[in-house]
LUMDREN-972648 format. One line per field, with one value per atom (N, C-alpha, C): x, y, z. Coordinates in steps of 0.001 Angstrom, whole numbers, plus 500000, padded with zeros to 6 digits. Layout:
BEGIN
east = X, ...
north = Y, ...
up = Z, ...
***
This chain:
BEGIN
east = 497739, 497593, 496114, 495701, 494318, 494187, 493348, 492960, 492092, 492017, 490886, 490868, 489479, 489377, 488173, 489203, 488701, 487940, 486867, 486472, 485792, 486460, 485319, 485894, 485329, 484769, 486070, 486542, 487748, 487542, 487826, 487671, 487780, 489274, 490474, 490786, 491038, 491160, 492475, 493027, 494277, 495020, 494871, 495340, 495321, 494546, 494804, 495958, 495715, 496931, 498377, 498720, 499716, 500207, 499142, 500030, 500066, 499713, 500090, 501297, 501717, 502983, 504021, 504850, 505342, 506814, 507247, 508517, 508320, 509636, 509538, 508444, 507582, 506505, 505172, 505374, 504086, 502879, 501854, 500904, 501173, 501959, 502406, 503306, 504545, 505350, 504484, 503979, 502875, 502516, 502093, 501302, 502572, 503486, 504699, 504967, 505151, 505560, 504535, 503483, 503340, 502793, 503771, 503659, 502396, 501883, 500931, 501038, 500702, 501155, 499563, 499487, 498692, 498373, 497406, 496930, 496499, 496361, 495369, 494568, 493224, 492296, 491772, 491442, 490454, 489288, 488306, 487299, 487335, 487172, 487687, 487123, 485633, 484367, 484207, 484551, 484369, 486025, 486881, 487790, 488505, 486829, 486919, 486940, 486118, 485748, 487193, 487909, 489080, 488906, 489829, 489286, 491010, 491238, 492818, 492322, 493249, 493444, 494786, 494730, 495570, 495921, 497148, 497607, 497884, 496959, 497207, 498270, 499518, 499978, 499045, 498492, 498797, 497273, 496238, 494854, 494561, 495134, 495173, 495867, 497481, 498105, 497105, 497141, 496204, 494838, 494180, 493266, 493719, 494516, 495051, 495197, 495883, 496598, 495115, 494038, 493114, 492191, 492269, 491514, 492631, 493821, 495173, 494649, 495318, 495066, 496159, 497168, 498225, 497097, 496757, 495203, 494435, 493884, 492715, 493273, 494638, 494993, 495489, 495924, 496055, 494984, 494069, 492959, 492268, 492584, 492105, 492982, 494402, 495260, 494489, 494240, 494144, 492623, 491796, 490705, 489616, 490026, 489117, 487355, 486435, 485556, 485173, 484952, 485465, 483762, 483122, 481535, 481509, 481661, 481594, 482772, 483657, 484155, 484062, 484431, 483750, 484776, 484431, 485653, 485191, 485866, 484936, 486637, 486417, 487948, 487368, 488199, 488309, 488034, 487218, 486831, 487437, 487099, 486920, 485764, 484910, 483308, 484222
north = 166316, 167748, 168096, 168708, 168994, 170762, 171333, 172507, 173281, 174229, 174966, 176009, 176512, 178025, 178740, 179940, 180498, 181438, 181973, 183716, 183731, 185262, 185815, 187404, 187493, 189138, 189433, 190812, 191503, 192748, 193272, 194615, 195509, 195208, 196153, 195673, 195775, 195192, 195595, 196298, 196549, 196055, 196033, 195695, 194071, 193287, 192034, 191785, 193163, 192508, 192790, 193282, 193634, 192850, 191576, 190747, 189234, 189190, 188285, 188934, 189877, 190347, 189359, 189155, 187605, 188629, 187663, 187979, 187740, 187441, 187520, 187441, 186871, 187151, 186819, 187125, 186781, 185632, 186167, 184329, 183708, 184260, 183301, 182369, 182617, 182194, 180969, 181733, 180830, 179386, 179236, 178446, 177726, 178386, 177718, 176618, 177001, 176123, 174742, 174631, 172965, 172652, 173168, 172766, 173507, 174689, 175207, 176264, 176585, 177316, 178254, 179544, 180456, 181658, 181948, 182675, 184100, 184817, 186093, 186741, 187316, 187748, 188829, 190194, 191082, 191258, 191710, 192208, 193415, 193998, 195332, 196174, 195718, 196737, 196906, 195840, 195962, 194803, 195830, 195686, 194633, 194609, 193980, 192129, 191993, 190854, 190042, 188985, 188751, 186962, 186452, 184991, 184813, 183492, 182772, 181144, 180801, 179025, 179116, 177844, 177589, 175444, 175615, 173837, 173436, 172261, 171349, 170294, 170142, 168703, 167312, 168443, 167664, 168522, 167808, 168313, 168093, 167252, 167128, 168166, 168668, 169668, 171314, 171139, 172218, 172691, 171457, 171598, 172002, 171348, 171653, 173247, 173776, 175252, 175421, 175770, 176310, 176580, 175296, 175079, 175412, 175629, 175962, 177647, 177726, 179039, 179794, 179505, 180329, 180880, 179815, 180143, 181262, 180945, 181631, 183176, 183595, 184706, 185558, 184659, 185393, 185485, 185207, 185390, 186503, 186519, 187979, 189146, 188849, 189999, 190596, 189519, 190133, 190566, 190906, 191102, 190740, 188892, 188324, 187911, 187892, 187881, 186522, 185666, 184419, 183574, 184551, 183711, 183588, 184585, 184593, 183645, 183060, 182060, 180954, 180693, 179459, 178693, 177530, 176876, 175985, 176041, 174966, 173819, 172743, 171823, 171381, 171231, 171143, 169011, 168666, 167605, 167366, 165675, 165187, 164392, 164697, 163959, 162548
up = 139074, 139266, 139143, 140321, 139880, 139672, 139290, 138862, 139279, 140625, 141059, 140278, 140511, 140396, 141539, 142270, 143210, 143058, 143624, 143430, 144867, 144962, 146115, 146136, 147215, 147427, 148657, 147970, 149483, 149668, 151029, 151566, 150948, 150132, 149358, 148238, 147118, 145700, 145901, 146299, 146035, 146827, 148162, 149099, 148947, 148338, 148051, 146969, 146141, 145424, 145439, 146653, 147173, 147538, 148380, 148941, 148308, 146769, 146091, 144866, 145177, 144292, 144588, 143233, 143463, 144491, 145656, 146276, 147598, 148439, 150021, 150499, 151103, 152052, 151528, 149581, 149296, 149185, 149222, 148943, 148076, 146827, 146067, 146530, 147375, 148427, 149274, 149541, 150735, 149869, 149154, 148067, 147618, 147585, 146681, 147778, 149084, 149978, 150656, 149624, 149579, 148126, 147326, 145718, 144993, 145516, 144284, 144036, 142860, 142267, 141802, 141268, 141847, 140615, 139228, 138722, 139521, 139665, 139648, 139192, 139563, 138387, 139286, 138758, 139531, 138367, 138674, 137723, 137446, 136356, 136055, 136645, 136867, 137024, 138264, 139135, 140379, 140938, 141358, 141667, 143310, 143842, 145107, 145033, 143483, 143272, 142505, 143110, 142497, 142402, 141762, 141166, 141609, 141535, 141698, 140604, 139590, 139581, 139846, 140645, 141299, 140975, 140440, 140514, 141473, 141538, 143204, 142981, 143265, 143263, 144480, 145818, 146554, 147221, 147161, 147226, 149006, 149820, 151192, 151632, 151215, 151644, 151661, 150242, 149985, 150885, 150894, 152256, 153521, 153867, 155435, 155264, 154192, 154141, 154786, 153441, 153818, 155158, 155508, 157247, 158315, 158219, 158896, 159810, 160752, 161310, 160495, 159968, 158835, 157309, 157236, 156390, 156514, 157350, 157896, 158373, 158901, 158855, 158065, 156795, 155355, 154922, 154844, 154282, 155314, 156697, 157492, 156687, 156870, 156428, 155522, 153866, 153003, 153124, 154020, 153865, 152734, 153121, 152046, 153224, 152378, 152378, 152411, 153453, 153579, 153245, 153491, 153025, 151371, 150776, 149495, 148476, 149442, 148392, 147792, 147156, 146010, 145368, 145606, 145205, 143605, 142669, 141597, 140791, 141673, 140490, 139568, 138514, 137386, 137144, 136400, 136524, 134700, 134876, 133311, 133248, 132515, 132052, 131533
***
């Protein structure tokens, strides 16, 4: 299992988190369907700026999502900010 943690910048703070509300349709959904599983974080102060860790079983799947055109249009939907993201996994020294 490996361990990301995401942050970046979205249009809508709210509107992103609409569509990770857990149920039917959501990105949590999305994520569930090749084994990962999915934190949420907004910043209080600035509500646009939102973070995700997320457990990888399966770090190739996970990639594909990301580079996937299913990808890439949830991430339009949710009006994420696709320059500003940052990816950092979790290592052991």
């Amino acid at each position: 299992m490996t361990t990301i943690i995401a942050t970046h910048e979205v249009e809508n703070g709210e509107h992103w988190a609409k569509a990770w509300h857990k149920g039917p349709g959501s990105r949590h959904e999305l994520m569930a369907s090749i084994g990962v599983t999915a934190r949420t974080f907004r910043d209080p102060q600035n509500p646009n700026l939102v973070g995700l860790i997320f457990e990888v079983s399966d770090m190739a799947k996970f990639q594909a999502l990301m580079q996937s055109a299913e990808g890439g249009q949830a991430m339009k939907e949710d009006g994420v900010k696709v320059e500003t993201l940052r990816l950092v996994n979790e290592f052991t020294p």
